[in-house]
N, C-alpha and C positions, 0 to 999 in steps of 0.2 A: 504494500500500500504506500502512496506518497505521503513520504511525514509530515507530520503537521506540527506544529510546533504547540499547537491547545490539545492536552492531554484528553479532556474531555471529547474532543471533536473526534480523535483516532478512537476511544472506545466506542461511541455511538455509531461510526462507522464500520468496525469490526463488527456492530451487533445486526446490522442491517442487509438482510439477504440478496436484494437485490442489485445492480450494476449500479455503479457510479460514479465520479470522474475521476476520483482518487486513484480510485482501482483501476478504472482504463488508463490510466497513464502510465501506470506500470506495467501493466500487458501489455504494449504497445511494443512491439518489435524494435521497430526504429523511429528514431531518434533525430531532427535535422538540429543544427545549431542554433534555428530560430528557436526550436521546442525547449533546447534546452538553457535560453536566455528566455522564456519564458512570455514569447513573440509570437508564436506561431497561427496558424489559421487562419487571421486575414491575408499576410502577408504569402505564407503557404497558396491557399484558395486562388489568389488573384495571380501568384507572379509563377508560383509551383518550382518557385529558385532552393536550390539547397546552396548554401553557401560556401560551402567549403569544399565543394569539388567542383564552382563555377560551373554545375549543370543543371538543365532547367528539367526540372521533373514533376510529374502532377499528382497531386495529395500523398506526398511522401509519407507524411507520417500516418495515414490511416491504410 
């Protein structure tokens, strides 16, 4: 799960069966540079640029 830094917040999400964005962001395979500055998806969405291999690619991260 993505840490959270409200202790409270990671138990109520450990308690919660269903999907949700904590969770998906750890599942998520890859990774672009925007995701992990903490950017991504409009910039993804519109331009589909990963940056750091200067190649343009579409919805990298999903």
């Amino acid at each position: 799960m993505c840490i959270s830094a409200d202790k409270q917040l990671q138990e109520f999400l450990k308690s919660v069966p269903e999907d949700h964005s904590h969770l998906r962001m750890v599942q998520q395979e890859v990774k672009c540079g925007f995701g992990l500055d903490g950017v991504c998806c409009r910039l993804c969405s519109n331009v589909g640029l990963y940056p750091y291999f200067g190649q343009y690619l579409i919805e990298m991260c999903a």
